[in-house]
Each structure stands twice: as C-alpha cells, then as structure tokens.
MARGUMAR-71889 format. One record per residue: x, y, z of N, C-alpha, C, O in turn. Coordinates in steps of 0.05 Angstrom, whole numbers, plus 5000, padded with zeros to 4 digits. Each point is the difference from the previous one (the first is absolute). Layout:
N
XYZXYZXYZXYZ
...
This chain:
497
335368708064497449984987498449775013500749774997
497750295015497549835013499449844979500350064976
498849685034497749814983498750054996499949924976
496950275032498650124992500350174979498350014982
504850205016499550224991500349804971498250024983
504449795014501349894979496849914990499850134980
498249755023497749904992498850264978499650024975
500050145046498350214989501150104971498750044980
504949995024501250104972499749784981500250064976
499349675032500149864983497649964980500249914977
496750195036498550004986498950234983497749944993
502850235001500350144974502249884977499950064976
502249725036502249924971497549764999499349944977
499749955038497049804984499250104988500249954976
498350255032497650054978501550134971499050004977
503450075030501350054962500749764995501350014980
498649835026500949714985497049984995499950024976
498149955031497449994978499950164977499349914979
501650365024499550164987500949984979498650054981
504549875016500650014986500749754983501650024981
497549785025499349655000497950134979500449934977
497150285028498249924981500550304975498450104985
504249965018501350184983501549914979501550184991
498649654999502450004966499850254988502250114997
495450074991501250154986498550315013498350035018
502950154969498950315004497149995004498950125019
499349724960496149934994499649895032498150075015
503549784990499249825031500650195024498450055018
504450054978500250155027498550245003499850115022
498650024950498750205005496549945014498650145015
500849564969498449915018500049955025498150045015
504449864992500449885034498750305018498250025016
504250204969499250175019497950185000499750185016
498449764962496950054997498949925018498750145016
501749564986499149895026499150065029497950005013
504650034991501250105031498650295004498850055021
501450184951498750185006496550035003498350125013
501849734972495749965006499549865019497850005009
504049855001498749845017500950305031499250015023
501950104968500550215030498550284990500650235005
497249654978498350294998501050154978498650205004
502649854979501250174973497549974981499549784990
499650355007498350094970500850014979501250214997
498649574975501850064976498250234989497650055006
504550094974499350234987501450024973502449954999
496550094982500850084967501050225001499050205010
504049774976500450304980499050154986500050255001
498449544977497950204979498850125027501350215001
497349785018497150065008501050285022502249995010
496450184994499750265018500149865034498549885016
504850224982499749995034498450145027499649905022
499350424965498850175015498649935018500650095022
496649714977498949915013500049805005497949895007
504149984990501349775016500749905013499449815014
503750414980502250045025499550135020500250255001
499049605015499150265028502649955026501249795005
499050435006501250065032499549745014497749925000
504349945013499249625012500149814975500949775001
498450314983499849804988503149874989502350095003
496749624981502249814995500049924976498049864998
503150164980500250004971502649884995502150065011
497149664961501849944989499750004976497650034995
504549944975499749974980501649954983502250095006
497749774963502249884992500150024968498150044985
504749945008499750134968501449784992501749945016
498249864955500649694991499649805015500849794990
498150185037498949855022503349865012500449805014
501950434974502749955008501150265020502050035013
496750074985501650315028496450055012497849944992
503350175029497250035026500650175013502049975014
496750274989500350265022497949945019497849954990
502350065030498150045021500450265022502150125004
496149935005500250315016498249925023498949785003
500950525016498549925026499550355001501950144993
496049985015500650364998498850035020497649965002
504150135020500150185019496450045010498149964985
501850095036497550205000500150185006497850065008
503950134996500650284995501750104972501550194997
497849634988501950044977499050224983497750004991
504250235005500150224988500550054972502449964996
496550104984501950034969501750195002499750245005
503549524987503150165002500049925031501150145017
497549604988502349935024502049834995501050044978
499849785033502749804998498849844996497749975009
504049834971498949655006502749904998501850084986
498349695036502149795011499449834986497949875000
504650084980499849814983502249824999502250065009
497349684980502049655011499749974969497950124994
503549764980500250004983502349684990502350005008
497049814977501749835007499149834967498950134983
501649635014499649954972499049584999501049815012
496850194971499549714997501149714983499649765002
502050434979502349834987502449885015500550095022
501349684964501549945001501349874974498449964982
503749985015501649864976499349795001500249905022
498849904955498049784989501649994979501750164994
497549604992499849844968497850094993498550025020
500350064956497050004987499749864985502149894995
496050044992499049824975500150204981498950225002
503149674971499950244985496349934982498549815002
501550434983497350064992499549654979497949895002
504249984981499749814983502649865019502350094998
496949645025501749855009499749814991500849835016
498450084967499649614997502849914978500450054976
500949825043502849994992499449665007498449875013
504050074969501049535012502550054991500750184985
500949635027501649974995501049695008499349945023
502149854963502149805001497449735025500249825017
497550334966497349775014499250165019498949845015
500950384996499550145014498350144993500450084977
497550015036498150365012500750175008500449975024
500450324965500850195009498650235003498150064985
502750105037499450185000501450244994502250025011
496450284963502450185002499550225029497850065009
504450005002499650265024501350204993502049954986
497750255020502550275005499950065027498249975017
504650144985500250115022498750285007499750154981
499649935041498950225004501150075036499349885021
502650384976501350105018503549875001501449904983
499050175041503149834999499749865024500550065023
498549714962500649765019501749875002500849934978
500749955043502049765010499449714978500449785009
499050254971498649844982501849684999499149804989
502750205020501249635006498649905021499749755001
499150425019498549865023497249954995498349955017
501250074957497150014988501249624989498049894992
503649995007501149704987499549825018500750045024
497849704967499449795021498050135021500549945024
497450244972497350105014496849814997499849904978
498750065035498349834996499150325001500250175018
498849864949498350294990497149954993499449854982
498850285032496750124988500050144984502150074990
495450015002499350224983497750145014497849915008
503550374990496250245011500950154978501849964983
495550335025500550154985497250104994498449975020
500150184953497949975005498650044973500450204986
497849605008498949964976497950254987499350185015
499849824956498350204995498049814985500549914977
497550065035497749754990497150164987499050225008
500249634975497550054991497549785023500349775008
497750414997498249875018497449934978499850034976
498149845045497650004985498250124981498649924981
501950345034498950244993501450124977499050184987
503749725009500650104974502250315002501250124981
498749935049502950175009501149955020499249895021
504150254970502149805016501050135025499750245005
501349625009501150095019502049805004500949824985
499850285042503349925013498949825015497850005011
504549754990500149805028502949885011501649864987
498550225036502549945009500749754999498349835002
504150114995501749654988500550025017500650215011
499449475002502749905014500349705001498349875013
503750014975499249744993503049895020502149944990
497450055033501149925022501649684998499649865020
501150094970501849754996501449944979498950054979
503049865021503050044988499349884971499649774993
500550444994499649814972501550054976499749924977
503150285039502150034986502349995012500250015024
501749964961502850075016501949984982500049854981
502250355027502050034980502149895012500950085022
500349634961501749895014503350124997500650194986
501049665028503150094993501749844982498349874987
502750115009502749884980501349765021500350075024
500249734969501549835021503350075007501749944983
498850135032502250004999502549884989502150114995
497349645000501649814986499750154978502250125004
496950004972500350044975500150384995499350144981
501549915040501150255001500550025028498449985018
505850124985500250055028500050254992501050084979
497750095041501650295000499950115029499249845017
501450334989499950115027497950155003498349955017
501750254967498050145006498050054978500550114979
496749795031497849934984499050144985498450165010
501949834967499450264978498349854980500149754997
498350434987498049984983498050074980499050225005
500249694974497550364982498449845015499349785007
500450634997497249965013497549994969497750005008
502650004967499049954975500049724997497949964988
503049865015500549734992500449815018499849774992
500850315036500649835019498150015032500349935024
497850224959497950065033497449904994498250045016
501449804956497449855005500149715008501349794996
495250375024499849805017498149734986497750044991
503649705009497449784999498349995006500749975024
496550024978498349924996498249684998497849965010
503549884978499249774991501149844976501650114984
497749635014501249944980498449984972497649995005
502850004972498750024976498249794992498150044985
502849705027499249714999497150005013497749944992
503450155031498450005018497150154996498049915011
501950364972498850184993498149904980497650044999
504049774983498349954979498849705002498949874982
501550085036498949765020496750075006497949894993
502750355022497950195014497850024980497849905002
502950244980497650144981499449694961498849994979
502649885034498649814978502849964979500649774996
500750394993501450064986501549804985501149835014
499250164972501649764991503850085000500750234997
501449555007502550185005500650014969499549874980
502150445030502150184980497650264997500950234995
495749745010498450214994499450275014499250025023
501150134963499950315009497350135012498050034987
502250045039497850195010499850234987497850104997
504950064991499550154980497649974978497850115001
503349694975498649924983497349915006498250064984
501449815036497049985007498550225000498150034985
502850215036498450165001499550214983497950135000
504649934978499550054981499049944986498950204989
500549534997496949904994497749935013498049904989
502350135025497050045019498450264992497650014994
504150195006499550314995499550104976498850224998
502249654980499450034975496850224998499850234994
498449585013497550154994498950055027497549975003
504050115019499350205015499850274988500550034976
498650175042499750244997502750194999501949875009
498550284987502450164993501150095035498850065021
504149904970501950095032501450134997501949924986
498250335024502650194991503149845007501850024983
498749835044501249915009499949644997497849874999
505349994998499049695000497949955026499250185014
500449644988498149845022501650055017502350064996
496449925028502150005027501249755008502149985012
496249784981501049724995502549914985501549815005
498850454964502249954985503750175027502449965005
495850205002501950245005501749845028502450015002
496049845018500649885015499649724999498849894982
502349995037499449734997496949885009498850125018
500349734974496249985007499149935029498050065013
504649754993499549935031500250185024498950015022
502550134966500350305012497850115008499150005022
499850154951497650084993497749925014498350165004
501449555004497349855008500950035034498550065018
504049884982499650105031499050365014498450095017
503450024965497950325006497749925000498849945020
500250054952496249994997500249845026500150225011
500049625009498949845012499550175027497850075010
504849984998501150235022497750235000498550035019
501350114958497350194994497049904992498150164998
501849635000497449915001498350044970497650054997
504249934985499349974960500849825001501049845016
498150194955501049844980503050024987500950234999
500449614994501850174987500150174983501450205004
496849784964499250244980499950175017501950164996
496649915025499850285019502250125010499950205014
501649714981503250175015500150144977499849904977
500450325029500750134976504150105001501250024978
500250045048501450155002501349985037498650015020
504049954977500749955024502950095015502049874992
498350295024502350105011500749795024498950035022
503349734972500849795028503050074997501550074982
498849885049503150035005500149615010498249845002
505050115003500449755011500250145036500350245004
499449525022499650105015502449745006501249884982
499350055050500849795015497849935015498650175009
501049594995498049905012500249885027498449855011
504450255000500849905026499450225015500850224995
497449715030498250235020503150115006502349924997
496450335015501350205015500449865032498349845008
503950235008499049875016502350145030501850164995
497849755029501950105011502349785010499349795010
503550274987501649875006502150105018499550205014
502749714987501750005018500449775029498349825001
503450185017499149905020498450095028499549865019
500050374977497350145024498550114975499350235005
499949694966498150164987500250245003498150145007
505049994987500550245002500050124964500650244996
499049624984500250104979498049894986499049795006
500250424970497449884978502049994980501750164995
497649534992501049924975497050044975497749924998
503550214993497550094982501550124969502350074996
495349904983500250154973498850245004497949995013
503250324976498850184996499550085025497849945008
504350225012501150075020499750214988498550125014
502350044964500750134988498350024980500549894979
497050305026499650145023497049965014498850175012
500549584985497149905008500350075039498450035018
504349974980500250125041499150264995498050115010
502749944983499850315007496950085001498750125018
500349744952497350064995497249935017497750095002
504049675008497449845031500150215024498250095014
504949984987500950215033498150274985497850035010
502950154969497950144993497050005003498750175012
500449614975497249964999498749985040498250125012
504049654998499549955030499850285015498650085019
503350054965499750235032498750254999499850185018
499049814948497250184997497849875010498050135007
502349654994497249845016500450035025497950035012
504349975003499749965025500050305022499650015024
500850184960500650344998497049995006499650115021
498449814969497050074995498149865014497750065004
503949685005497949795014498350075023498249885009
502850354998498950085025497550224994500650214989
496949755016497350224991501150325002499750184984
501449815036500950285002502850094981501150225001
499549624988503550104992499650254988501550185008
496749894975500250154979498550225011499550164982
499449935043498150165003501850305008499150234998
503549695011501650335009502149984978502050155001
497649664976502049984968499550324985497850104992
504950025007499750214975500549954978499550174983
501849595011500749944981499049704977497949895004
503850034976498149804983502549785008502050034986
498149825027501649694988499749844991498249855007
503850114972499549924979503649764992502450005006
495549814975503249764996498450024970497650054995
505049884986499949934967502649815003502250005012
496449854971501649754994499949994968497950004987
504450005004499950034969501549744985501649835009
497350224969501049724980502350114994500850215010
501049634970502750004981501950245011501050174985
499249835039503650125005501549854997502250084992
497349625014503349884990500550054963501249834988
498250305004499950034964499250344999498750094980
502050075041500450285000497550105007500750195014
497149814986498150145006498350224985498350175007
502749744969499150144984497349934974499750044976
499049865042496949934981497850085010500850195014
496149794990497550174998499949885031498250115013
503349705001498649905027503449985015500549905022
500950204962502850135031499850174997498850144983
503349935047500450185017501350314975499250235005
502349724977500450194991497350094974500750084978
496749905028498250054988498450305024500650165018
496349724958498850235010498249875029497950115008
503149705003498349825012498850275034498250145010
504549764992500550175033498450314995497650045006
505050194979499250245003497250024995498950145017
498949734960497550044991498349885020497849964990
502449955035499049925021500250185017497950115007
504549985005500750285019498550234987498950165016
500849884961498750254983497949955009499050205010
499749624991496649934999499749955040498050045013
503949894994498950005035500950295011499250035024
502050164968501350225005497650204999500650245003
497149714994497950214989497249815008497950074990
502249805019498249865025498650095017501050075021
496149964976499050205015500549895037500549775008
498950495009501049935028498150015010498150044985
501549915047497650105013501150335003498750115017
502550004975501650315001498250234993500050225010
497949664966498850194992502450064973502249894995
496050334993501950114983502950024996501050135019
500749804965502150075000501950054972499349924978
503050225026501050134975501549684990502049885009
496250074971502349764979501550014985501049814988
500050515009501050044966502949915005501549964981
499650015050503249945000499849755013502349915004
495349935005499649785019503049774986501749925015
498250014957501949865003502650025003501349815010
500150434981502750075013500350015024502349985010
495050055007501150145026499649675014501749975018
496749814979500749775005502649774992500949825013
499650274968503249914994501350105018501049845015
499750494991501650055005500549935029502250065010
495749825005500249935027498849695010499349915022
500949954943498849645009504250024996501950154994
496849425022503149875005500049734983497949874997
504350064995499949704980502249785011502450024996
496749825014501149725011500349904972498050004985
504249935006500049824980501949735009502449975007
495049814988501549765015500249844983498249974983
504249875016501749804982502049925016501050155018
499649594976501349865013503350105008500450234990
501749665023502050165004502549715006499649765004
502550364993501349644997501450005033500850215011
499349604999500649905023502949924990500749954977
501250045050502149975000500249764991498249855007
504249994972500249794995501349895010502150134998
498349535024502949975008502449914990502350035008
496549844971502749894979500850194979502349964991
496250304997501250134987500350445020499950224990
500449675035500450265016501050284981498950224998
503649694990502950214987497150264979500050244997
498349554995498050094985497650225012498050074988
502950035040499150235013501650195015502249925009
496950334995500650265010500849895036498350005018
503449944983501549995025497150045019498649825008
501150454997498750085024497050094993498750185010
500249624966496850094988499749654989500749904979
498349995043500149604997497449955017500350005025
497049964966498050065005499049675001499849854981
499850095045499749635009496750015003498950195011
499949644982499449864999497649965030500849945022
496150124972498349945034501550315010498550055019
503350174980500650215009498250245003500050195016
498349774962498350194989500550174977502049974986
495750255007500050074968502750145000501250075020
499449944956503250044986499050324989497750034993
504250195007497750294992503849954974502249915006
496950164975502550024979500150214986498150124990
504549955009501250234999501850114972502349914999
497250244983503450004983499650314992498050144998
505049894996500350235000499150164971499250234995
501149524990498850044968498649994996499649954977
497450075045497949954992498149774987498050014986
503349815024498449744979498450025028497849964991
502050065030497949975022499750345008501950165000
495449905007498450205005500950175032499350235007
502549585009499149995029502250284996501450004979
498950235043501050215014499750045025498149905010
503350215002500050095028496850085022499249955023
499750184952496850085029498249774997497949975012
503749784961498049844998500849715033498649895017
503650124978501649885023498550125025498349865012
502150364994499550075021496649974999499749825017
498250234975497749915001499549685006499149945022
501649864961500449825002500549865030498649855014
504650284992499949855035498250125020499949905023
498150384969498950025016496949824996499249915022
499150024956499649904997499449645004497749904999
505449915006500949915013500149975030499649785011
501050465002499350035023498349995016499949905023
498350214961497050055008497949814999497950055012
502649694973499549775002499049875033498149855005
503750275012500349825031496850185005498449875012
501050274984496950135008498449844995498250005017
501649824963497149994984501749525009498649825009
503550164987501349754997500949835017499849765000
501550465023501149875023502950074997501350065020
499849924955502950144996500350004976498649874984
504350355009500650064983500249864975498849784999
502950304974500049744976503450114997500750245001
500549584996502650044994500850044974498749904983
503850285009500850074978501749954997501549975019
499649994947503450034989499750114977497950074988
504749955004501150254988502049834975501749845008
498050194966501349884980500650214987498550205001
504049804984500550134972502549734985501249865017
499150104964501249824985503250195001500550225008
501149544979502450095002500550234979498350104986
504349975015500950254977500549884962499750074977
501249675041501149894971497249754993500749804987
496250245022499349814986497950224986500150244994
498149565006497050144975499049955028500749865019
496550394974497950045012497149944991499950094977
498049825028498049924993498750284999501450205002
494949824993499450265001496349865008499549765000
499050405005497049895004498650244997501050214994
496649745008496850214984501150215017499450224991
502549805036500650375015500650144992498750215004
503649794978500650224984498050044979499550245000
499749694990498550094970496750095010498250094986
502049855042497050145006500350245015498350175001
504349845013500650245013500550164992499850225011
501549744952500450144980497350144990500050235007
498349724983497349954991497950185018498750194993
501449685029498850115025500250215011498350165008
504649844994501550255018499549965035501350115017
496349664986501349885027501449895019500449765000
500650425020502049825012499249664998497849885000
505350024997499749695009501749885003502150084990
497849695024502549815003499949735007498749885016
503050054969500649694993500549865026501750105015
496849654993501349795014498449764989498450034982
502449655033499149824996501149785016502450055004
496749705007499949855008503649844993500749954977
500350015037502049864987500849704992499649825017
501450114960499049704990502949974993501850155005
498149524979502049894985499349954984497650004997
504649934978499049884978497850084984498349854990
501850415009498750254992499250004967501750094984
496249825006500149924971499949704983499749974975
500849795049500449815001497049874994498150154997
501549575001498249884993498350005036497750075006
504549815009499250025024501650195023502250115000
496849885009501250375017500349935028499649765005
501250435019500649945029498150245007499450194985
500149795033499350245021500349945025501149805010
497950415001500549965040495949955010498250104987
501649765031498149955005498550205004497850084990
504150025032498050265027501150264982499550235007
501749724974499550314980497950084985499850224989
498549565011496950064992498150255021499350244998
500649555022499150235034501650214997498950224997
503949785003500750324994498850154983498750195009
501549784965498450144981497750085003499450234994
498849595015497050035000500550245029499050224999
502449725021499150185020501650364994499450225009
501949734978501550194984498150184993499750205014
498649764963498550064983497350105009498950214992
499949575029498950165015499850245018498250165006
504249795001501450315014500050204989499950235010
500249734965501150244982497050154985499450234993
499549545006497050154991498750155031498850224997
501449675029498550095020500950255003498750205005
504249764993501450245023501150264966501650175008
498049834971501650164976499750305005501750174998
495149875008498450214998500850225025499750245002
501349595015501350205026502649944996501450205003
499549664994503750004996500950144982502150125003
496349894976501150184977499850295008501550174989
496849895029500150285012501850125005500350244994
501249605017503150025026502450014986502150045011
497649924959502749994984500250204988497750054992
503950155000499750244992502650044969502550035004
496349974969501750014987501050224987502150134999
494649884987499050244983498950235007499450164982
C-alpha cells in the first residue's frame, strides 16, 4: 500500500469521526446526514405531501419520519414504473442510558440522575465515563407553538462511578442495573448553594409552592420531574426559558471524541460504531454515486439508502425498519411517472420488488485476539480487510448465494469507476454460540426483496467505546458506490427466477 493510496483511505475514516463526533443520538445523526445530503443537492420532501409532481426522473429526494430515520433516493432518468431500486438500509441507534421520564433522584449528599437502559449494552463500560447529555427537547416558542430542538450539552456533567475495590473484592464486576447505574450529577450542598436555598431545603417543596396558584398541569412541573439544573441547561442549549421546555427525550452520551488510534492510525476508537459506520458509508456513497452531472442520465433505476431508528430494541415502532416506513415509500416511488409516457401501474409495485436489491449494513465482529476459541475456525473476519458479507443458516441474516455472487461482482466492478477492487470476507458464527439478527431479515420478509447482510468489521461491539479499522470506511463507501453505479446491469447477468 502506497503512501498516497494509505492517505486517501484514510480520509473518509476523518470525515466519520466528524460525523459522528456531532452524532450522540438518532435526532443528531439524522441531522448530520441531512446535512451532507443538502449540501450535495437532495431536495427534502414530506410524507403527508403528493410526490407526483415532485419526484421527477434526475432528481434527488430526501425525507424523514420522528427526525430519527431518513430515506433518501436519487431516480434514474430513464426510470420506468416497476423498475428496480438499489437499496443500502442500515440503522441510527445504538445502546445508551436514558433519562427516565421522572429522574430527580439524591442520594447520601448527592444529585442523581434516574436512566434506563435501552438496548443491550456492555453497560459496566458505561462506569467511570466523563458523560453529556443530547437528545432533543419539545419547547414552547414565542408565538405560542412548539417545536423540537436538538440537545447536546457536550461536557461531562455526569458519571457513574465504581465501588472501590477495597470494600468489595470480586472478580467479576457485577451489578443492578436498577440501583447501581445512577449517574452523579452534583452535589446537594452545592445545589442549594446555587439557587439561595437554605440547608436541609427542598427544590421539591419550593416548587410545589411556587405552583400553588399557577394554572393547572396535567403533569408535575418538569422542574419537579427532573432536577432544575438540568432543566436550565436544556432551556439554555434551546434558547427558552425554562417554563418553555415542555418535554424531553435525552440519552447519556461519552464525551471523549472519536478518534483514530493505533500505531500507523490504523483503527477508529469511537462510540456507536454500531451502526453510525454503516450509516456515513451509506449516506457517502449515495452522494458520491451522483456527484457526477451525468450519473443519473443512462440510470433505470431509483437509489436509494434508509436509515432507521430503534433496531437495537427490535424494530418494531412507527420509525423502524419493521414498520410501514420502507414498503410505503417503494409503493409511492414504484408508480412515478417516467419520461416513458404512459404506463401500466396496476402491478408497478410487485414487479419493482420483485427485481430491487437490499444491502443491509450493520456492523459485523472482527476477529478477537485474546478471545479467538470464540470464532468459526475458517469465518475470522480482521480488521482494515474489508466489508464482512454474514451468513447463517437460520436465517437471522438475509444474505444467500445470488446475493454473494452479485455482491463480488459488484465489488469487482469497483476497479472501473476506483482504480481497484474492494475486498471481501465471509462470517458465520460458531454452531454452539448465539447469533445476532438486523433490519435483513424482517425486510426481506416484508419486502420479498432479495437481500443481504454485511458490515464493516469492529470490536467491542455494544460497548461504550468501540474499535474499527480505519481504511474499512473507504471500503464501504467505495463498495456502495459500486453497487448503486453498476446494480442495474449486474443484476441483468444473474439469473434466478
């Protein structure tokens, strides 16, 4: 590997360390990659609103449902109703602490905060974290209606400490996660220092008399429900008052950048690897599929990336993958008028299912070297090698044989448009462990389109902080772009059905 070339792979793992630097939660990363898409020409577009004269042939459309999942598309200009769309599919969650809805907890002179867990996180590596808070507020404005503003209160203003060892040995570090995962905050002294207070006196009781002859609340104050300092830093973050917060969804974050390490900066040490990679190499290589004036002009087809909220917690709400998110988008681009002239719509969307393709990208685990015994002998997927395509026979992953074989051609076809190919591996987990599962199956189910699972391969998969490979970013992204350029003629050449 040339110095040059090593440069070039290295700057696409930069620009995801911004990306995902200004990512703590699903609200942020769906903005980040709002971003990236308007700034490369994407037109946002509403669900409520009539795509007909909107969506036109060339054109570039994005759009988003809880300002937490984001579909974006690109359509062909020969795009036909009941042609194919090449679709990348990947998810903006990861496993966090949340603020439960009533956190204002003390304890033993202490400020607490309550959290729950949300997903299955590595939750001991969440102990001794210098933790933020994002997330995203629901405020009353001037005008008297509310809207959303994204949180992010970027410096450590929690942390959940550990037990000293001296006053418990044990080996292996166990814990409730009910009783033993809130994080400090501050001290009580200190608090009532702050606001005037005299000691032993309750911010409770205050503001419960304060409120007396306020106006009626279905709900306590949000001052009672949380702690106030809390509270005044949102309002601040969003630009109220505090009374104006009405309502607020925050996760805890780490506040230590993403960054690249190793000794040649061969690896990203980062939070939410899993699956914010996937979702930048997605977003990157629909942008970079199109950057060119001409890309889209000999396109028959629509490409298209969705990035969806809550799969680590199944996928099953109004903005994941196992919703109406996807199919009620394919329904509505499947019947798209063409420059074609007339055409029969009454089968347009079966007959586009039955011949679009689904990348579903999520992370994939890299060989471990201290716990090796814990993989399939001859399926040990390293690390900077390139994307991992994953495999099981039970179906918790989507991938089959013509998807394989598309794929390396795909792959292949890269050296046209790249200079060379993108390298591949091949995982399936052992016989005797558990298997994970991601949005492929349950959309291929749903869908009925082919698809198949791969992803980037990492460590510490679920963890507070995570591993990756540097130049497995440049893989992905050039991956992806391959696969949107070249789908529409490769898929020709495969013959199933």
């Amino acid at each position: 590997m040339t110095s040059n070339l090593t440069k070039n792979l290295k700057q696409p793992a930069l620009d995801f360390l911004s990306f995902v630097n200004a990512s703590p939660t699903p609200f942020h990363a769906v903005n980040s990659a709002r971003n990236l898409l308007a700034n490369a020409g994407f037109q946002e577009i509403k669900e409520k609103d009539s795509w007909a004269s909107t969506c036109r042939p060339g054109g570039k459309y994005y759009l988003t449902r809880n300002q937490s999942t984001i579909v974006a598309f690109a359509v062909g200009k020969k795009w036909k109703p009941g042609n194919a769309i090449a679709m990348i599919g990947a998810h903006t969650d990861s496993p966090v602490l949340r603020i439960k809805p009533v956190s204002n907890k003390r304890g033993e002179g202490y400020i607490q905060v309550g959290v729950e867990t949300y997903g299955g996180g590595i939750w001991h590596t969440w102990f001794d974290r210098d933790l933020g808070v994002a997330g995203r507020a629901m405020v009353r404005t001037d005008d008297g209606s509310i809207v959303q503003k994204l949180i992010k209160i970027d410096r450590p203003i929690l942390r959940i400490p550990t037990l000293a060892i001296h006053l418990e040995r044990q080996e292996t570090f166990s814990f409730n996660k009910e009783t033993q995962l809130f994080p400090i905050a501050g001290m009580i002294a200190a608090e009532l220092n702050r606001t005037g207070q005299a000691e032993g006196a309750s911010d409770k009781s205050n503001t419960a008399a304060e409120s007396e002859n306020a106006e009626f609340s279905p709900l306590k104050a949000i001052t009672e429900r949380h702690h106030p300092h809390i509270v005044e830093l949102i309002a601040a973050e969003a630009g109220v008052e505090p009374a104006d917060v009405l309502d607020f969804e925050m996760i805890l974050f780490d506040t230590q950048k993403s960054c690249l390490g190793g000794l040649m900066e061969e690896f990203i040490f980062s939070p939410r690897l899993d699956n914010l990679n996937s979702s930048f190499c997605a977003t990157a290589g629909l942008i970079e599929s199109v950057a060119d004036e001409s890309a889209l002009d000999d396109e028959s087809t629509i490409r298209l990336i969705a990035l969806f909220d809550h799969e680590e917690i199944g996928s099953r709400t109004a903005q994941g993958a196992d919703s109406n998110v996807l199919p009620g988008i394919i329904r509505r681009l499947s019947v798209l008028p063409s420059t074609a002239g007339d055409v029969d719509t009454s089968t347009a969307y079966e007959q586009t299912l039955s011949t679009s393709f689904l990348l579903s990208a999520d992370m994939a685990h890299a060989v471990h070297p201290n716990w090796s015994a814990k993989y399939e002998n001859d399926h040990r997927p390293e690390i900077n090698k390139g994307p991992v395509i994953k495999i099981n026979a039970n179906a918790r992953y989507a991938t089959n044989s013509p998807g394989i074989v598309l794929l390396q051609e795909v792959a292949r076809k890269a050296v046209e448009t790249e200079g060379e190919g993108v390298p591949l591996q091949l995982f399936v987990v052992r016989n005797d462990s558990s298997c994970g599962s991601t949005i492929g199956p349950m959309l291929s189910a749903a869908l009925g389109a082919r698809t198949l699972d791969l992803g980037n391969p990492q460590l510490s998969m679920h963890s507070i902080r995570e591993t990756g490979g540097t130049y497995d970013v440049a893989h992905s992204i050039r991956l992806f772009k391959s696969f949107f350029q070249h789908y529409a003629s490769t898929s020709q050449s495969i013959f199933v059905d």
